[in-house]
C-alpha positions in Angstrom: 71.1 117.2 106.4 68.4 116.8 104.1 65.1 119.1 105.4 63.2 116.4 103.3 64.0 113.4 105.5 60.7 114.0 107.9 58.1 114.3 104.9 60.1 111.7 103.0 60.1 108.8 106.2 56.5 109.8 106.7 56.1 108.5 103.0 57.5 105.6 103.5 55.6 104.6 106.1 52.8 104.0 103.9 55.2 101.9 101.3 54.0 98.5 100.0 56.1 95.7 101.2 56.4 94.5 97.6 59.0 94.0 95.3 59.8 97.0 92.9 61.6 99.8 91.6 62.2 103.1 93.4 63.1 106.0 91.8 65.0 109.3 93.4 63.9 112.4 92.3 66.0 116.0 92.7 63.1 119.6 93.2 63.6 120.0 89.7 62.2 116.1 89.0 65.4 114.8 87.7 66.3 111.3 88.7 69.5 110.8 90.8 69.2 107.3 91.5 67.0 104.2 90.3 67.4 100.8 92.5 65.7 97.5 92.9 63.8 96.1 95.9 62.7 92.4 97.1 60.6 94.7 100.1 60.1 98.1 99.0 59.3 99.4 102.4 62.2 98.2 104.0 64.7 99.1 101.4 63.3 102.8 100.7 63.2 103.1 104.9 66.9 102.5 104.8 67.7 105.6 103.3 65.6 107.8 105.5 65.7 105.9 108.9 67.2 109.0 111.8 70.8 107.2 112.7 72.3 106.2 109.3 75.1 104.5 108.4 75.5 105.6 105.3 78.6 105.5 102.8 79.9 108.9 101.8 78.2 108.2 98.2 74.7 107.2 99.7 75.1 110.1 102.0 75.6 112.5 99.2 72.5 110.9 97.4 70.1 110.9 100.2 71.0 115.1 100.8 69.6 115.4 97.3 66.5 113.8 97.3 63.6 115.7 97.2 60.9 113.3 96.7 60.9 109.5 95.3 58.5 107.3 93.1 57.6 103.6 92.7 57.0 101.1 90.6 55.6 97.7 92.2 56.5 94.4 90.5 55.3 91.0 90.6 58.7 89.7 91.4 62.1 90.5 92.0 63.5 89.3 88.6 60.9 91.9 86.8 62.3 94.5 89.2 65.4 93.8 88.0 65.0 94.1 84.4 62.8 97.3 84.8 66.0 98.6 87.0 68.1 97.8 84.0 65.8 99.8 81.5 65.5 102.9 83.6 69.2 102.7 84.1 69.8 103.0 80.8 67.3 105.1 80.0 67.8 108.0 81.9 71.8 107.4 83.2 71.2 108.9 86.6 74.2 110.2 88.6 74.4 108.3 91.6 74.0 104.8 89.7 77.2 103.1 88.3 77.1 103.8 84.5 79.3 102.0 81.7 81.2 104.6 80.1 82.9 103.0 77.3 84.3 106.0 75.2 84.9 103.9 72.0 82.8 103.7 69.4 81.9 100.6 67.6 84.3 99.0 64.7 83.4 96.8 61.7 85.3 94.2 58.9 84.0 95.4 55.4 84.3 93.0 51.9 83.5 95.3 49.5 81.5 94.5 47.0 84.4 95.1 44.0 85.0 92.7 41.6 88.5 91.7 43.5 87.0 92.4 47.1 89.0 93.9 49.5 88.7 93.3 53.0 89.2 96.7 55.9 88.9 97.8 59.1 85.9 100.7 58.9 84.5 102.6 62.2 81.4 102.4 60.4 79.3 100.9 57.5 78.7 104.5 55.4 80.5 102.1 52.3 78.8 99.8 50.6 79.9 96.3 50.9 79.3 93.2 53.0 80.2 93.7 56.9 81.0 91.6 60.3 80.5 93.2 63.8 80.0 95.4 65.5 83.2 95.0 67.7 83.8 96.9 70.4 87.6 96.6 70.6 89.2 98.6 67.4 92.9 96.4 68.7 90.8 93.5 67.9 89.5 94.5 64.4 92.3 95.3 63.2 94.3 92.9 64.7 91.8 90.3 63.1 91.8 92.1 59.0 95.9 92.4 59.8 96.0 88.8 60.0 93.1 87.6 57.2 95.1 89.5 54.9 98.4 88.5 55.9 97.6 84.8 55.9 95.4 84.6 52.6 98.2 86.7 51.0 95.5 89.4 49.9 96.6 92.7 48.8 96.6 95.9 50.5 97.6 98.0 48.4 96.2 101.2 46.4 95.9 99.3 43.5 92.5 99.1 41.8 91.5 95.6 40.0 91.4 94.5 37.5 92.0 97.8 35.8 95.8 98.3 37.3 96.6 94.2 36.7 99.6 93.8 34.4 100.7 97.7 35.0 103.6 98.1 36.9 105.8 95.6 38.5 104.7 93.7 41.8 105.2 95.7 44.8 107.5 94.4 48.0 104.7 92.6 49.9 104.9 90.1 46.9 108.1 89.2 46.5 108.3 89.0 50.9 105.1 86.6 50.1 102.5 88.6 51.7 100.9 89.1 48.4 99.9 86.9 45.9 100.4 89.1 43.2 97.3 89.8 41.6 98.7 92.2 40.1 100.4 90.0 38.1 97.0 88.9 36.2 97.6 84.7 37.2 94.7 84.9 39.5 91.3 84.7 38.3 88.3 86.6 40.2 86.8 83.5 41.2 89.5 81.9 42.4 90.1 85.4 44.0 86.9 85.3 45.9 87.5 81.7 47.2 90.4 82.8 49.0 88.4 86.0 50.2 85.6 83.9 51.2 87.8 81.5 53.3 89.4 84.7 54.8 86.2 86.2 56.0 85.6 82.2 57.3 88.8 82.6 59.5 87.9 85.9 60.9 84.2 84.2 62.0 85.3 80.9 63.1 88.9 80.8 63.8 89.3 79.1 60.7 89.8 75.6 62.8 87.4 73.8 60.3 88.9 75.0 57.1 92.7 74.4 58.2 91.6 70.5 57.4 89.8 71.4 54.5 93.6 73.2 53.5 94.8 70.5 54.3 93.2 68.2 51.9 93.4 70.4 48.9 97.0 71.0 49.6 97.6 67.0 49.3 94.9 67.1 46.8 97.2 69.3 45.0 100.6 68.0 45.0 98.7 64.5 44.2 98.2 66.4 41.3 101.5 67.9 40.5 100.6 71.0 41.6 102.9 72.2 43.7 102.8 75.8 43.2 99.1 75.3 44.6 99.8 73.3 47.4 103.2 75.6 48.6 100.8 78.1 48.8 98.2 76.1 51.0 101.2 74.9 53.1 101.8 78.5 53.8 98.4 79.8 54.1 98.2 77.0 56.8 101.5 77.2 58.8 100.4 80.9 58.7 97.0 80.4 60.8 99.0 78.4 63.1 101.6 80.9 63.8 98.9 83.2 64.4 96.7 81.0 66.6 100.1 80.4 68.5 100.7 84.3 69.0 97.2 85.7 69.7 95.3 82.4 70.7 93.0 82.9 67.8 92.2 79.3 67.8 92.2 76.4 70.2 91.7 79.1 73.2 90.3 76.2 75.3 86.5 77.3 75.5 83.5 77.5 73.2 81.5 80.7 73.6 82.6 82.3 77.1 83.0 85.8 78.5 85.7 86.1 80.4 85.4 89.6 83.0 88.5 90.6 84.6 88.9 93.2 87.2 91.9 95.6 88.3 91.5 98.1 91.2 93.6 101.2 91.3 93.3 104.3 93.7 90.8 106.5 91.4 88.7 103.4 90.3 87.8 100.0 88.6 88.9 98.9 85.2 87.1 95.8 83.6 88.0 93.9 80.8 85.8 91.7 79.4 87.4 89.0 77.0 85.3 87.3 74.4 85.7 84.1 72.5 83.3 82.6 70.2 83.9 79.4 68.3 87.2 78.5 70.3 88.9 81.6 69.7 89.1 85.6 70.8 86.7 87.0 69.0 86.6 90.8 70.9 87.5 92.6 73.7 85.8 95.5 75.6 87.6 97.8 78.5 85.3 100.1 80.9 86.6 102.4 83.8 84.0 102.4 86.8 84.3 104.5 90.0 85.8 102.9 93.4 83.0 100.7 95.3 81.3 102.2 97.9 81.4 100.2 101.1 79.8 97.0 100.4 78.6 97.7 97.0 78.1 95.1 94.4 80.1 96.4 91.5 80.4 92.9 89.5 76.5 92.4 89.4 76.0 96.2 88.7 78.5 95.9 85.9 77.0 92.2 84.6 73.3 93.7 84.5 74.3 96.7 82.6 76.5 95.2 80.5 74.2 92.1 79.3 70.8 93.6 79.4 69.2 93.2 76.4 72.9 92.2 74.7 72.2 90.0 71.7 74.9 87.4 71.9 75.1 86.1 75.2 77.7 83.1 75.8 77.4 80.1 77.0 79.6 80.7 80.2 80.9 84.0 81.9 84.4 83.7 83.7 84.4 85.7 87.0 86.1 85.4 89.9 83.5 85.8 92.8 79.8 85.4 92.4 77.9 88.9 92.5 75.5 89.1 95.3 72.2 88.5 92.6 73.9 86.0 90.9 70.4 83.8 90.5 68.4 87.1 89.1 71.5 87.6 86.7 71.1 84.2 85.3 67.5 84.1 85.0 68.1 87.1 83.0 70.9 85.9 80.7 69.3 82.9 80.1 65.3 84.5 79.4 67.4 86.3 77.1 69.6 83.5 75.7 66.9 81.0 75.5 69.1 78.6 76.7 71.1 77.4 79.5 73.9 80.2 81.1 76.5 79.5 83.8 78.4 81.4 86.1 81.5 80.2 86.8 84.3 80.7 89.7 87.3 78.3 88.3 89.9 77.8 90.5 92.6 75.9 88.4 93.2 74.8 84.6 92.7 76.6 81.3 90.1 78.7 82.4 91.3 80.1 85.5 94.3 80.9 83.0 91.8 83.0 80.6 90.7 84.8 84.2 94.3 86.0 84.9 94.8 87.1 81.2 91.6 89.4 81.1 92.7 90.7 84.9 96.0 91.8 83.0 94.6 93.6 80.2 92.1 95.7 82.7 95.9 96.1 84.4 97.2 97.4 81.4 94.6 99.6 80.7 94.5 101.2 84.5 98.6 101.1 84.3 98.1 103.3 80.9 95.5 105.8 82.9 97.8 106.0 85.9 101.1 106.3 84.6 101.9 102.7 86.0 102.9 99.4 85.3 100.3 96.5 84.1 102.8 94.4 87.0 102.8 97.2 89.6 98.8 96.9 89.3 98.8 93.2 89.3 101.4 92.9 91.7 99.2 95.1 94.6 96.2 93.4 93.9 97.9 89.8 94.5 99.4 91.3 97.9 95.5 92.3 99.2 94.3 88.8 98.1 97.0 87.0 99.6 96.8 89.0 103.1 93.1 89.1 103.1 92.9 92.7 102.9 89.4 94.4 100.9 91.5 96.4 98.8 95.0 96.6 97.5 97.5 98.6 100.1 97.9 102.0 97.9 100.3 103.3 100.9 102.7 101.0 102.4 105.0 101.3 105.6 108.1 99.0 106.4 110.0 99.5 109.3 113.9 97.5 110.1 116.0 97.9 112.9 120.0 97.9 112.2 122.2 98.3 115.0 126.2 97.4 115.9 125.9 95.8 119.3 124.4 98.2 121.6 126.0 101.1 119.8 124.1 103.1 116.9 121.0 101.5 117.6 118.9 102.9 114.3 115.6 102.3 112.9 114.5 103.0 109.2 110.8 103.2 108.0 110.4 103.2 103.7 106.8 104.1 102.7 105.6 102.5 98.7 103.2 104.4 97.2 101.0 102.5 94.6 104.4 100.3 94.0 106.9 102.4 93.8 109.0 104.3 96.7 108.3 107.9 97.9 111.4 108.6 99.2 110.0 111.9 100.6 108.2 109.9 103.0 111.1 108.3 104.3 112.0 108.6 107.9 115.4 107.6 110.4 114.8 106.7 114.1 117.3 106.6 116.9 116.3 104.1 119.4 116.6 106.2 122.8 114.7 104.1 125.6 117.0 100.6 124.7 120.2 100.9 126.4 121.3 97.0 125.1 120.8 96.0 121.8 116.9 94.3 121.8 115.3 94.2 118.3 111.5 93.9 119.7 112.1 96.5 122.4 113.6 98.7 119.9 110.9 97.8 117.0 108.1 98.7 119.8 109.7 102.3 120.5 110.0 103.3 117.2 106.2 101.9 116.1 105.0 104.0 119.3 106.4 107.3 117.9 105.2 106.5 114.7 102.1 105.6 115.4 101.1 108.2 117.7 101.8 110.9 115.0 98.5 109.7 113.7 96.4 110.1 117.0 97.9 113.8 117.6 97.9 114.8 114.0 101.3 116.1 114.9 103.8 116.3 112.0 104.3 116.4 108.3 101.8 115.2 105.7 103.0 111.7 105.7 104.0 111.4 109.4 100.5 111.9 109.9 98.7 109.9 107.6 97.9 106.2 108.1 99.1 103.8 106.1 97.1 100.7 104.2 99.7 98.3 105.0 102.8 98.3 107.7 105.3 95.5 107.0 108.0 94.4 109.3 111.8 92.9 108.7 111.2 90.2 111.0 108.7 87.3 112.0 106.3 86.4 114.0 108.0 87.7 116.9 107.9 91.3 115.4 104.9 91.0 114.3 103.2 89.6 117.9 105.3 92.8 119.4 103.5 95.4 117.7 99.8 94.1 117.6 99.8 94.8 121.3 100.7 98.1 120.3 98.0 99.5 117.5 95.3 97.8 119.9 96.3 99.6 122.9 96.5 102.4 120.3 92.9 102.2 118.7 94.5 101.7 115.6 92.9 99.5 113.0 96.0 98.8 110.2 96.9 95.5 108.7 100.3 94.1 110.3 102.6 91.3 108.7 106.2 90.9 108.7 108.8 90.0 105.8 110.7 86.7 106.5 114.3 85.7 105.3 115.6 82.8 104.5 119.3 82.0 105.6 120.7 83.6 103.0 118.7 87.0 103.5 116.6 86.6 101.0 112.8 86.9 101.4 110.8 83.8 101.7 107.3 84.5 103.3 105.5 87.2 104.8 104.6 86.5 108.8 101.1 87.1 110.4 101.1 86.4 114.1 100.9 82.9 114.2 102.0 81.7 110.7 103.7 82.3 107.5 102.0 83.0 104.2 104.0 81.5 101.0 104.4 83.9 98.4 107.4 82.0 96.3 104.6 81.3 93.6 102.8 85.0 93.2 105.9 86.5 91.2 104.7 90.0 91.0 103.7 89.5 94.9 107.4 88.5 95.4 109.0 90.3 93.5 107.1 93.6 95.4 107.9 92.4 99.0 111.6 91.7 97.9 111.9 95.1 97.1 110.2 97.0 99.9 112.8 94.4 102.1 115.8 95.2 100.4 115.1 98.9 100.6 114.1 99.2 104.1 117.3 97.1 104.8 119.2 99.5 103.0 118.4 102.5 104.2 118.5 101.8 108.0 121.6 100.0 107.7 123.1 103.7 105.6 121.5 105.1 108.4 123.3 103.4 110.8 126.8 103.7 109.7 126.5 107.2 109.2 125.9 107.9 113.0 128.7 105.1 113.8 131.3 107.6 111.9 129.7 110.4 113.4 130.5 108.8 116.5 134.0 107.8 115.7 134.2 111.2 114.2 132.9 112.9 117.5 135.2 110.8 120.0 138.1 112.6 117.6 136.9 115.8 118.5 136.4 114.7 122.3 140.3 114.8 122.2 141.0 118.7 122.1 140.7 120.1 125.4 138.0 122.1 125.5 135.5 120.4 123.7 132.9 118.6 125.1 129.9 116.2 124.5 127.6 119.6 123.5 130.1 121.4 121.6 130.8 118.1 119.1 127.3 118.1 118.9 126.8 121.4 117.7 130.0 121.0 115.0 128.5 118.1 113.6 124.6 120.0 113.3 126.2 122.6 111.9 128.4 121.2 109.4 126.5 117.7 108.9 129.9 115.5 107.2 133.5 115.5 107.9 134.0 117.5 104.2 132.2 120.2 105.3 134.2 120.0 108.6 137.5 120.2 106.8 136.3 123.1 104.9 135.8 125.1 108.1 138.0 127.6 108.8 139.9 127.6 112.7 137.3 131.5 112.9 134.4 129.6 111.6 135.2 127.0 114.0 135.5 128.8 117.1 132.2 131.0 116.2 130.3 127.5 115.9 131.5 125.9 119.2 132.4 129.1 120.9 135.7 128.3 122.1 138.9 130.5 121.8 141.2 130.6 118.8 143.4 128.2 120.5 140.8 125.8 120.7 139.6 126.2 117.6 143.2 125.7 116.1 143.8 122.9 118.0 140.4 121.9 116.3 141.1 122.5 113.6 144.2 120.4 113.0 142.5 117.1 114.2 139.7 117.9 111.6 142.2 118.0 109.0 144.0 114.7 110.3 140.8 112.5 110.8 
């Protein structure tokens, strides 16, 4: 506990009921936290007030404070920007800070006589240059494909002092070169083609593809058809690469598009950008996990467009932050124009949304040594079940059982996606003497579950689990709510439906059935944790029905009993081991008499 809190509430007592900026100070004066206020008093007071209910990250804040300062505003949109120029200014711990460990990339034309056009991480060359970009993919990507298209060279070759030396190098006879080289081009026509280059890495190119066009049937008009094969090329090029990388004809104008993946150790957000009807760049950033109810969207948004020159015309999200109206007041008093927020729910645009969630996949699949789908795939599940965050560690329970004999239940735990087989644990259903799924569902669930409560057993008998699926429907899963209410246990329920043909077709709350045929990743996730939980309790189940054959076998030899199978088959585990017994190792482990134990010993051998 803070010894502070008692000079710091009488403090805020005093506090102005106006809007500002507060600032959180350490003893030594450093600033731990900056934040924004509509009601200065009654914000600051919620830090210091005697019963808090405080997140674990406010909590750790508050213990540091030693004193705090203000700044009063005449509104809360000044408040707001002034939040956003402390932030940056000073980076205090406890505020979420953009850590984007790239640096910035840049197209060079360099100012030759046949200009050559490069990817540079910064503009120490002389030369003309585009950017900065904050995606080096993108850069690249971008001077891969102006060259490759225009046909300009790339090689080490300096013009015009190396033209007419040396033969033409590969790239111009696979015609991704014109062969200046060659001395048939002249520098003007030269920089014509560069300067149409640099206009397809700008604009996408859309306009001059008809201008192409045009010269080309200008050109064979003309007879010129060594002219206009090379326009044909140079324009079925840009199209190929508008097809692959949506370059051009993306759908939208001049949007951002902010995608965002949630993973166990944080937040990755990808922010798409096209300008001009085409990608134009691409930024990634890795935030830490929200704390409680914290607004990570807005937080991002405000640190990410404050004072950010080109601002676009729309930003692609997929909720609105909580000071959605201060955000766009800011955008546009920095736009000087119109700025919309927008939540689409179907089309192209809601298309765009699901590409820039999969690239901030990706990049959290990369950092976690998982797969962009896996990523995708548990992020689906939590929005389809209405869960706040994706299930990281996932239970599913089935019950296999021949008639009322070798009643068995197997649970299979999924740990971000995949299975943890060490977590895997077999049941024997002891309270159900005739075969009764629910009744048998219940008892296993209840000696599960009340693991957690003692704190009795391994490290993954005790934990609790995100997510517990059932094989089974609505009955199952109407079974077991009872069961974590009566418990005091708080842990999303559903079950795993089958069609006729065993195959999974929904997942089951208690009173309907949620379609997931159209979430592949979704589907594809649920069919697996199904098929495995099916597998493994029905392996489960045969096992102990051999064991039982095996054990009436031994039932046979007078003077073996119930116990003394029991102890064979603990000691020995399978029938091979069994065999491998000799009749002295036998009668040691069931202690019986060497006439027993040969007796034994022969029906082992037979079964």
């Amino acid at each position: 506990m803070n010894p502070r809190l008692p000079y710091l509430r009488e403090k805020t007592a005093k506090l102005t009921s106006s809007p500002g900026v507060y600032i959180m100070r350490r003893k030594d004066s450093s600033i731990i936290y900056i934040g924004k206020a509509k009601n200065l008093h009654n914000r600051v007071s919620s830090y210091f007030r005697e019963n808090p209910d405080h997140t674990p990250k406010v909590a750790a804040m508050v213990s540091n404070v030693y004193d705090y300062d203000f700044i009063v505003t005449d509104s809360e949109f000044e408040a707001l920007l002034l939040e956003c120029s402390l932030i940056k200014q000073h980076k205090p711990k406890y505020n979420i800070l953009l850590k984007d460990d790239k640096g910035y990339h840049y197209i060079r034309i360099s100012d030759e006589e046949y200009p050559r056009i490069t990817n540079e991480k910064n503009t120490k060359q002389s030369g003309r240059y585009l950017g900065p970009y904050t995606s080096g993919a993108i850069t690249k990507e971008a001077v891969n494909e102006a060259n490759r298209v225009f046909m300009l060279p790339t090689c080490r070759r300096r013009f015009p002092q190396d033209i007419g030396k040396g033969r033409p190098c590969l790239n111009y006879h696979i015609k991704q070169c014109m062969g200046v080289c060659r001395g048939r081009i002249s520098a003007e026509d030269y920089r014509k083609t560069v300067d149409e280059a640099v206009e397809f890495i700008r604009s996408g190119s859309a306009q001059s593809v008809e201008r192409m066009e045009a010269d080309m049937n200008k050109a064979a008009e003309e007879l010129d058809f060594e002219k206009a094969a090379i326009l044909r090329d140079r324009i079925n090029a840009i199209r190929k690469a508008s097809e692959k990388q949506k370059i051009i004809n993306s759908g939208v104008e001049s949007a951002d598009v902010v995608g965002i993946a949630e993973y166990p150790d944080g937040l990755y957000i990808s922010v798409l950008m096209y300008r001009e009807d085409r990608l134009f760049d691409k930024a990634v950033f890795e935030l830490p996990l929200p704390d409680g109810n914290e607004d990570i969207l807005g937080s991002f948004m405000l640190q990410f467009y404050y004072k950010k020159p080109d601002i676009p015309k729309t930003i692609i999200i997929d909720h609105m932050p909580v000071d959605s109206e201060l955000l766009v007041e800011m955008l546009e008093a920095q736009a000087k124009r119109k700025v919309k927020l927008h939540v689409p729910q179907k089309g192209r645009q809601l298309e765009l949304l699901r590409l820039a969630k999969n690239n901030s996949a990706e990049y959290a699949a990369i950092k976690n040594d998982r797969t962009g789908r896996e990523v995708i795939a548990l992020e689906q599940l939590a929005q389809s079940l209405g869960l706040p965050k994706p299930p990281r560690y996932i239970e599913a329970y089935d019950i296999s059982n021949l008639s009322s004999e070798s009643m068995v239940a197997g649970m299979v735990v999924f740990e971000d996606g995949r299975p943890l087989k060490k977590a895997y644990k077999r049941f024997t259903i002891k309270e159900q003497e005739l075969q009764n799924d629910y009744g048998s569902m219940r008892e296993v669930l209840k000696r599960r579950l009340t693991h957690i409560l003692t704190g009795e057993g391994d490290e993954y008998f005790t934990r609790t689990p995100d997510l517990i699926l059932l094989d089974g429907g609505k009955g199952h899963v109407n079974t077991i709510a009872p069961l974590l209410k009566e418990l005091g246990l708080d842990i999303p329920l559903f079950g795993m439906v089958k069609d006729d043909k065993h195959r999974t077709r929904a997942i089951a709350t208690g009173g309907r059935e949620i379609q997931i045929n159209e979430l592949r990743q979704v589907f594809d996730l649920v069919t697996r944790i199904q098929d495995e939980v099916h597998r493994y309790s029905v392996s489960f189940m045969h096992s102990r029905h051999k064991k039982k054959t095996y054990s009436s076998e031994l039932l046979k030899v007078r003077g073996i009993g119930e116990k003394k199978a029991a102890k064979l088959f603990m000691k020995y585990k399978t029938i091979a081991n069994l065999r491998r017994a000799t009749p002295e190792e036998l009668a040691v482990t069931a202690g019986v008499g060497n006439d027993v134990a040969e007796e034994l010993w022969r029906v082992i051998q037979e079964m």
